[in-house]
N, C-alpha and C positions, 0 to 999 in steps of 0.2 A: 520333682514335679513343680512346674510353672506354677506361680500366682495367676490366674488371671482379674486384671485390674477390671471393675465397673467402669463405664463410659462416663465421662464428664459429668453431662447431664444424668445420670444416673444415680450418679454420687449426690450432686446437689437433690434431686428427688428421693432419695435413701433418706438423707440429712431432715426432709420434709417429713418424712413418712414418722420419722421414731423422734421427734421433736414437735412437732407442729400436726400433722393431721388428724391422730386418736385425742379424742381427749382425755379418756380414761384408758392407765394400762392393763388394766383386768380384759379387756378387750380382746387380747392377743389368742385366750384360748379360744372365743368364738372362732376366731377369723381360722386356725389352724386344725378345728372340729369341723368346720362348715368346708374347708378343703379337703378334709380326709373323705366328709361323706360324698362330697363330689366326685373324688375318685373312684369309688364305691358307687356311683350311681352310674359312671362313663362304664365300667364291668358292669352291671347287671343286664343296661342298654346293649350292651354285645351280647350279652348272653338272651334276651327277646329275643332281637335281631336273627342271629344264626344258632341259637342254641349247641353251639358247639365245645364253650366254657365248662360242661359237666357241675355249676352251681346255682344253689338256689338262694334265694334272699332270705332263707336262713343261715347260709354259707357265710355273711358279712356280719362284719364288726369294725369300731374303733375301741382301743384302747388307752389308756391312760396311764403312765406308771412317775409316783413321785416320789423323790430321794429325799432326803432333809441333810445328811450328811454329805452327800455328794453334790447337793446344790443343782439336782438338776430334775426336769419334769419332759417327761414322752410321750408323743403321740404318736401311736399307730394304727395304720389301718391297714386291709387286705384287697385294695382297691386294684385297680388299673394298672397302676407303679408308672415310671418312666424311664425310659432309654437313657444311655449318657444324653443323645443329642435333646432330646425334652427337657433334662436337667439344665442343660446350658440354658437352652431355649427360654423357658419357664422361666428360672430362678436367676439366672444373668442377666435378663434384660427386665429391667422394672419397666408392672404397665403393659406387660405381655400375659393376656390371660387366657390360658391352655380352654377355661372350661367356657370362656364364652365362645372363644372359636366351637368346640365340641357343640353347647348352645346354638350357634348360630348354623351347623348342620344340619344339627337336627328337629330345627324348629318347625319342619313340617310335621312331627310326630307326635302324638299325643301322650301325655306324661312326662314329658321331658321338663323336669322341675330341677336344672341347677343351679348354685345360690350363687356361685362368684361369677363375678363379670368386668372386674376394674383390675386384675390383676397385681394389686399391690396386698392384699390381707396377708402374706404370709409374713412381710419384714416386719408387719408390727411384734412379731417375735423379737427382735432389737431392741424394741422399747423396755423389757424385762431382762435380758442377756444378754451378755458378750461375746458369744459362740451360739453357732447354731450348727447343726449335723442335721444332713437330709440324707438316709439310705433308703435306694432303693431299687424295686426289681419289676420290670416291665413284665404283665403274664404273659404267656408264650415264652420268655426272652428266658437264655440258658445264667447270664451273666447281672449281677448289681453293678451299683455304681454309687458313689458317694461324694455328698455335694458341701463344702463345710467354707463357713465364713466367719470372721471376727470382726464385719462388719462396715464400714465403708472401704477398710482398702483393696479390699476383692474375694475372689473365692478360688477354691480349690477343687476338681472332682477328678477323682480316682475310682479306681475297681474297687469293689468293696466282697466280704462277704454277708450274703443274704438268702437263706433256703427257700425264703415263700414270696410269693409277686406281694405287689403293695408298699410302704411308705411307711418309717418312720423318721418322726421328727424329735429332735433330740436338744434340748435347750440348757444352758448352762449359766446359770441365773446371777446377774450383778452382784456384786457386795451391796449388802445395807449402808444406809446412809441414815444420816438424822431424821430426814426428811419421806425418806422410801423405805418398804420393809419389803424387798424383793424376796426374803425366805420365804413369807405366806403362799405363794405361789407353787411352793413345796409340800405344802402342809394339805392332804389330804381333804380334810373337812372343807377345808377352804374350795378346794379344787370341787369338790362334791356341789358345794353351795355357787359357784361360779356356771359349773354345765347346767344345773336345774335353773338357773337365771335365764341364761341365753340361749342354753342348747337343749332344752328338756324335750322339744318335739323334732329333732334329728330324728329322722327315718330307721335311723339303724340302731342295736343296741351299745353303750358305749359305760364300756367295761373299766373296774378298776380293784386292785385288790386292795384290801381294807383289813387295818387292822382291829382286831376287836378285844375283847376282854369278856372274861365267861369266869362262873365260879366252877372251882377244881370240883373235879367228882369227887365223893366222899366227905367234902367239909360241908363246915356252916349245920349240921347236923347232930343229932346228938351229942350236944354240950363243945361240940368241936366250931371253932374258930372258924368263919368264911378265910377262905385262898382263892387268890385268882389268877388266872393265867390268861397271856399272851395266844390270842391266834391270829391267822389271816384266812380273810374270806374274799371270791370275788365278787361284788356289787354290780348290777347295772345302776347305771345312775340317771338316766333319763327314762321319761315314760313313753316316747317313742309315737304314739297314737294320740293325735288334739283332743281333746273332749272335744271340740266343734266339730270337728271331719267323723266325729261318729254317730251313727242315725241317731235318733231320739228314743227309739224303742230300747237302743242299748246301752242308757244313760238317765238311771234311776232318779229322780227328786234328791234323794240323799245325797247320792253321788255329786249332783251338780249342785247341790248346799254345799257340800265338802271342802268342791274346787274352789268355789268362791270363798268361804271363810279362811283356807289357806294361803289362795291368792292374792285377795284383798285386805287381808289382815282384817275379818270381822269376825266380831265375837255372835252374830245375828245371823241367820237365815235369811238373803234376799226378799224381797218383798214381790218381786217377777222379775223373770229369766226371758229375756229377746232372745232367739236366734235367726240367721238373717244369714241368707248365701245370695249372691247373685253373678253372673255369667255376661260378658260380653266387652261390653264398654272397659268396664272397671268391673275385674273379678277380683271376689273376696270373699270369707266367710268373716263373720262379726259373732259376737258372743260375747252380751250386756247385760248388766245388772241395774235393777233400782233397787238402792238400799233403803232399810224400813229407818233407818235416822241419818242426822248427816251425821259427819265427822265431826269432831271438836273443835275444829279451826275451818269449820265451812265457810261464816259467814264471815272471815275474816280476810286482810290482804293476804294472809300469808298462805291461803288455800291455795295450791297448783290444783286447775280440771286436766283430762285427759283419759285417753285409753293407749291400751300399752298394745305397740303396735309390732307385729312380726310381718318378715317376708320368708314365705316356701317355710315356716315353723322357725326360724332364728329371730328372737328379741331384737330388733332395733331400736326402739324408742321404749322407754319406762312410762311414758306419757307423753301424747302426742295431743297436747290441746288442738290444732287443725282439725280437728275430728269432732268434734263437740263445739255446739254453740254454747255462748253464755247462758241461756235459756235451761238446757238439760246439761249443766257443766255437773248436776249428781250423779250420774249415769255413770259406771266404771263398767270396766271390761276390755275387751279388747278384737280388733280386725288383723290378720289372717290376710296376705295380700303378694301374689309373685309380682303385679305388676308395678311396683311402684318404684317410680325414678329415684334413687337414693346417691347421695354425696359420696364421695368415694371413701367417704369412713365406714359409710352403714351408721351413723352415729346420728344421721338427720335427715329429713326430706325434702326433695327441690320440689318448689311448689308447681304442681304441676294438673294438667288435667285429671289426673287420675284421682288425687286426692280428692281435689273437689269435686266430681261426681262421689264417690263414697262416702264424705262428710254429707253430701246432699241428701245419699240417700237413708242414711242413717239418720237421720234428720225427721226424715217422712217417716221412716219406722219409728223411732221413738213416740213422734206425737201420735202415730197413729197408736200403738199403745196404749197410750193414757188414755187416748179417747173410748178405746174400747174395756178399758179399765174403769172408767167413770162410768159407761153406759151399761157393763154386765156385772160390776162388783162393787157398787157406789162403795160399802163401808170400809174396802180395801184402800179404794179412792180417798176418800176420805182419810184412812189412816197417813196415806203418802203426800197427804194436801197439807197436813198436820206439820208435816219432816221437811216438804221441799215447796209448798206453793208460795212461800215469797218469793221464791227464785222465780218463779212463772211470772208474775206481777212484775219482778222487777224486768223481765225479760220482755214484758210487752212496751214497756218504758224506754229500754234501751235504743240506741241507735236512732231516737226519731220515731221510736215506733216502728221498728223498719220487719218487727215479727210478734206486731198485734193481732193481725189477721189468723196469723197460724194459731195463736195461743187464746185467742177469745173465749173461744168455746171450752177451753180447759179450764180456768178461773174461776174460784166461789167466794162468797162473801156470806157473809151472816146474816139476816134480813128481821127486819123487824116481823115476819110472820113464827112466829113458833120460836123464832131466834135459832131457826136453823141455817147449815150452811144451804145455798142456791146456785146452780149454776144463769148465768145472766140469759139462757132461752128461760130459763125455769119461770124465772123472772117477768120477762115481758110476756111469755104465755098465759099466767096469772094478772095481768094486769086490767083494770076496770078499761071501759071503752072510753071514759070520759079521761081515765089520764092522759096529759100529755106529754109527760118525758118520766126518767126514769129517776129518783129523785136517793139520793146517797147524803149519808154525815158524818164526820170524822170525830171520833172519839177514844179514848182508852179502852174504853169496855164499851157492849153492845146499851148494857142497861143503864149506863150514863148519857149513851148518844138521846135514847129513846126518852132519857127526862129531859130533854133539854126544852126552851121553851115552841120555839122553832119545831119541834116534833107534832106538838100537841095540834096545829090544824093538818097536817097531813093525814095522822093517823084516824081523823075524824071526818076525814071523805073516804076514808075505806082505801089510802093507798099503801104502798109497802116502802119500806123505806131500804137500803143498802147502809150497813152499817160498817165503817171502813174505819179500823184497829189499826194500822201499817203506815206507817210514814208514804211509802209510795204508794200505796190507794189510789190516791186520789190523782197521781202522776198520771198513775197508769191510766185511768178513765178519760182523763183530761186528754190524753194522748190518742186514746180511739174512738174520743169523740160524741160517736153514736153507737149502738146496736140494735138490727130490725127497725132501723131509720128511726129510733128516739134518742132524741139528745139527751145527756145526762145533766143532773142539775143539783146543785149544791143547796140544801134548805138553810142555810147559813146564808143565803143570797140575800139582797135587799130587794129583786124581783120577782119574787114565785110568782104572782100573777094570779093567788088561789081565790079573789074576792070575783062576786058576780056585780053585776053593774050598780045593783043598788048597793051594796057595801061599798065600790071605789065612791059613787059619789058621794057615800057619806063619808066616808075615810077624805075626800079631796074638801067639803066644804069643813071638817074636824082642824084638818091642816091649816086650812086661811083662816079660822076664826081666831088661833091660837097662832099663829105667825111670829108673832111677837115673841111670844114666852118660848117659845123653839129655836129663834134665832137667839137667846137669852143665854139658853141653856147650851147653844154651838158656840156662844163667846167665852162661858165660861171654861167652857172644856178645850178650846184654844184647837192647836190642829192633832190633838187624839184622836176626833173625829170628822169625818167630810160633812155631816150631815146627824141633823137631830129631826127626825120626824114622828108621825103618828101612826102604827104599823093595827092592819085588820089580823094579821097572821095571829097573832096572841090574842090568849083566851083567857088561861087561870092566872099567870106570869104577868109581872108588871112594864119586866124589860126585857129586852133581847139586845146583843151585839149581833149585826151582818156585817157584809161588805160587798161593798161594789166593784166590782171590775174584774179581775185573772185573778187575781193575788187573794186567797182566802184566809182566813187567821190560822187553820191547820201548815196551809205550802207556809207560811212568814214564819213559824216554829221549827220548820223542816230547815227550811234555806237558812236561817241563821242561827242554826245549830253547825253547820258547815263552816270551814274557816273562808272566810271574806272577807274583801278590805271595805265592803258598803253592807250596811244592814237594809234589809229589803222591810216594808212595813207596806201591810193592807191596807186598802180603804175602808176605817169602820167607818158602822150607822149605828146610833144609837139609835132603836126604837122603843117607842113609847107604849103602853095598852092604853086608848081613853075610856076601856071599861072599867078598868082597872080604880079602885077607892083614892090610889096614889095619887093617881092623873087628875081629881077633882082638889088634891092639898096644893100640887107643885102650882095650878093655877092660882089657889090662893096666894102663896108663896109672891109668886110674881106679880100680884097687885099690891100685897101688904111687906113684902120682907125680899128686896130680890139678892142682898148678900147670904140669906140662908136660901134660897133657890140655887146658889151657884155653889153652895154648899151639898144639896141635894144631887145636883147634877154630875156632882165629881162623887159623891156616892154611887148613886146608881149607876153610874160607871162602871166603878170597882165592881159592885155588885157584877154584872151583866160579862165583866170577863173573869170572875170567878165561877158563873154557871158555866163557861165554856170553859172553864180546866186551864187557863192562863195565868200563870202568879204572876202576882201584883208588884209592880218596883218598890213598892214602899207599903207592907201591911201594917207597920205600926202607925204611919202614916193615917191609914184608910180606920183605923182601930178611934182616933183620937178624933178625924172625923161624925162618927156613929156617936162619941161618947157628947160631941160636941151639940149633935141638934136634940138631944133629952133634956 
């Protein structure tokens, strides 16, 4: 029997395929499961069609059988089979794919869901073996045929014998190498643990015998020794039926706790279940989870987001970040999708329209979710605001803001009413008619923000304050600005605006009378500060630190905690109380003594960014000061 030689280009495309195109060789069983059930789906489609095949789709199977001695692993199925001339056809020419032509027949039909369409999945078999044997027997057909390669230098097909129509494929597995352990591929468990990866929602059941171990009858029992013995049993090994492709009524709470803690490796109960189908554009089913904590390594670089994405029930992607924004990157699960344009590994997606409709619309279900999660099960809400709402905050930050809008309404903050959390409608719905913005403070804890000095005239018109724990807080608000048209406003500001006209005027002729001793105490302190004035805002407090401008003392903590080549610094103000018993010495000070006034001033300094939770460049410094004006 003739060699016959692969075509030039065939060869160099062979050389691609089992070198360069998979990235992973575990790969090989998908690609040669997902052609058996193919086969397997072109016969049942005849048997619709004319019902003249005498089987039913309980009639179909793939099987599996693995040697460990013999070095070699089999796949069969009872499919369609193929003629000598499909053999040549098929398997001679790389790139020629039997099921997308069948596919493109029958694409007027409804169900017609075959997986392959690029015609190279079978040689990824190469990547694992140096022999491959294809027998097989066309139904109808009296005769087999057999197709056998070693690899780029050609192939062989002969008559074979074969009593049943359908397709075995037959592999005969490399030597090991330092580097490769192509026996695993032999090894049962392994092969078990491979189909439940990529192939666990194959249509058909895919059989394999297994060896087990059972104690002998009669031991281990009175005073007698356990014995054990060798059996073999057949297994299916895939579950055949999505949890998502089954109605809801036939998929208990437990059930789909189950799938998830299996799936996702959690030791927790979801926190809620999306389900989510839709038809047209971009069909898919999706099936999500929000987990009630994050991971270990959430908020870390080393977190991958993603949902693990199948096409027609075959794994392509373990995680497909495309599919999730940064926003809901907690979100696991996974979509369920025939239409998606895939690379000819199946290992990755061409970005294409279709993704991005389904990332789009999953997108819209998620938040709509939360939303309906915050508005009918606050404390659920709540619990999940606990595990993921810095990711929300940080999500309304990112990009420019470019998905504030979407996430506004999702966001809580603690507030100085009750120190509970609020969502920001909560917020301005509650708000007095006299205020006019919506007034937020950065601090470590709520009950720190709320002593600060700075608090004390807020909270004495009766307004509410946002109390913001998180580095990005204050990003995030800065970024959306306003809500229900009120700007937000930092009470750390040097402009609240909170005095009525007879406080500014008295606060403006306090300022000029005292001009002196102010610019006194702006020389002493050199440029620490832009500004030394006389502030109406304090009440009991003698000083306060503000700032003027973007740049607040919280964001100058944030940004240069960040590695930079320039350290960014606010504009402080030193403010003054002139009700205050101090504000009657420092005047003294400054007619009788003005080197202890400038001593004072580099105090109350200190002081004033020690209320704001700032350490001090030098406390023994600030120590030696205090000991110095007794």
């Amino acid at each position: 029997m003739a060699l016959k030689e692969f075509q030039a280009e065939s060869k160099r495309l062979m050389d691609l395929m089992i070198n360069s195109i998979y990235t992973h060789k575990e790969i090989f069983l998908r690609e040669l499961i997902s052609n058996a059930s193919d086969a397997i789906d072109k016969l049942y489609y005849r048997t619709l069609e004319d019902g003249a095949t005498g089987l039913s789709r309980e009639d179909f199977f793939i099987r599996i059988d693995a040697d460990k001695e013999a070095r070699t692993i089999t796949i069969s199925d009872n499919g369609v089979g193929m003629t000598q001339e499909e053999l040549d056809a098929n398997l001679g020419v790389i790139a020629k794919s039997g099921s997308l032509q069948f596919k493109s027949e029958k694409e007027q039909k409804e169900d017609v869901d075959i997986i392959g369409q690029f015609g190279v999945g079978f040689y990824s078999a190469f990547m694992v073996s140096n022999r491959v044997r294809v027998e097989s027997r066309a139904f109808g057909a009296d005769s087999a045929y057999c197709w056998e390669s070693a690899g780029l230098e050609g192939y062989e097909i002969a008559p074979c014998d074969k009593a049943e129509h359908g397709t075995t494929v037959t592999l005969w597995l490399k030597e090991d190498t330092e580097d490769e352990k192509y026996t695993e591929f032999a090894d049962q468990y392994r092969v078990r643990q491979l189909v439940k990866r990529y192939s666990d929602y194959i249509r058909y059941p895919i059989r394999m015998e297994m060896q087990k171990s059972r104690l002998k009858e009669g031991t281990g029992t009175e005073g007698k020794d356990p014995e054990y013995e060798t059996y073999f049993e057949t297994d299916t090994l895939n579950s055949m039926v999505p949890i998502w492709k089954k109605a809801k009524s036939e998929v208990s709470d437990e059930e789909m706790h189950a799938f998830y803690k299996e799936k996702f490796y959690d030791w927790q109960d979801p926190l809620r279940v999306i389900r989510t189908s839709t038809e047209g554009a971009a069909t898919y089913s999706a099936l999500l989870f929000i987990p009630k904590t994050p991971p270990m390594d959430y908020y870390t670089r080393e977190f991958e987001k993603g949902l693990q994405l199948y096409a027609s029930g075959v794994l392509i992607m373990e995680k497909c970040g495309d599919l999730l924004p940064d926003c809901f990157s907690f979100v696991k699960g996974l979509v369920d999708s025939q239409d998606l344009s895939l690379n000819i590994s199946r290992e990755m997606l061409q970005h294409d329209r279709q993704l991005k409709l389904i990332a789009g619309r999953l997108e819209k279900k998620i938040a709509s979710e939360l939303k309906s999660m915050l508005t009918n099960d606050r404390e659920k809400y709540e619990e999940f605001w606990k595990s993921f709402g810095l990711q929300l905050k940080f999500g309304m930050y990112n990009d420019y803001g470019a998905k504030k809008d979407e996430l506004k309404d999702l966001v809580l903050f603690t507030t100085s009413k009750e120190k509970k959390l609020a969502t920001l409608q909560e917020y301005t719905d509650r708000m007095p008619a006299d205020q006019p913005v919506i007034y937020y403070c950065c601090g470590e804890t709520p009950e720190r923000i709320l002593s600060l000095p700075q608090a004390e005239a807020i909270l004495e018109k009766g307004y509410e304050i946002l109390c913001l724990t998180d580095n990005v807080d204050e990003f995030a608000l800065r970024v959306l600005e306003k809500y229900n048209e009120k700007e937000f406003k930092n009470i750390a500001s040097d402009d609240l605006d909170l005095e009525n006209p007879e406080e500014k005027e008295k606060t403006q002729k306090l300022s000029e009378d005292h001009k002196d001793m102010l610019a006194a105490m702006k020389e002493a302190l050199g440029d620490k500060v832009k500004e030394v004035k006389v502030s109406a805002k304090l009440k009991s407090h003698p000083v306060c630190i503000s700032t003027d401008g973007m740049i607040s003392t919280e964001m100058e903590k944030v940004l240069n905690a960040m590695p930079a080549q320039e350290k960014i610094k606010a504009q402080r103000v030193l403010e003054l109380n002139p009700e205050h018993p101090l504000f009657t010495k420092l005047q003294s000070l400054y007619e009788a003594d003005k080197d202890k006034l400038k001593l004072y001033a580099e105090i109350l300094y200190d002081q004033a960014l020690l209320i704001e939770g700032i350490a001090l460049d030098n406390p023994a410094d600030y120590v030696q000061k205090v000991c110095g004006i007794l």
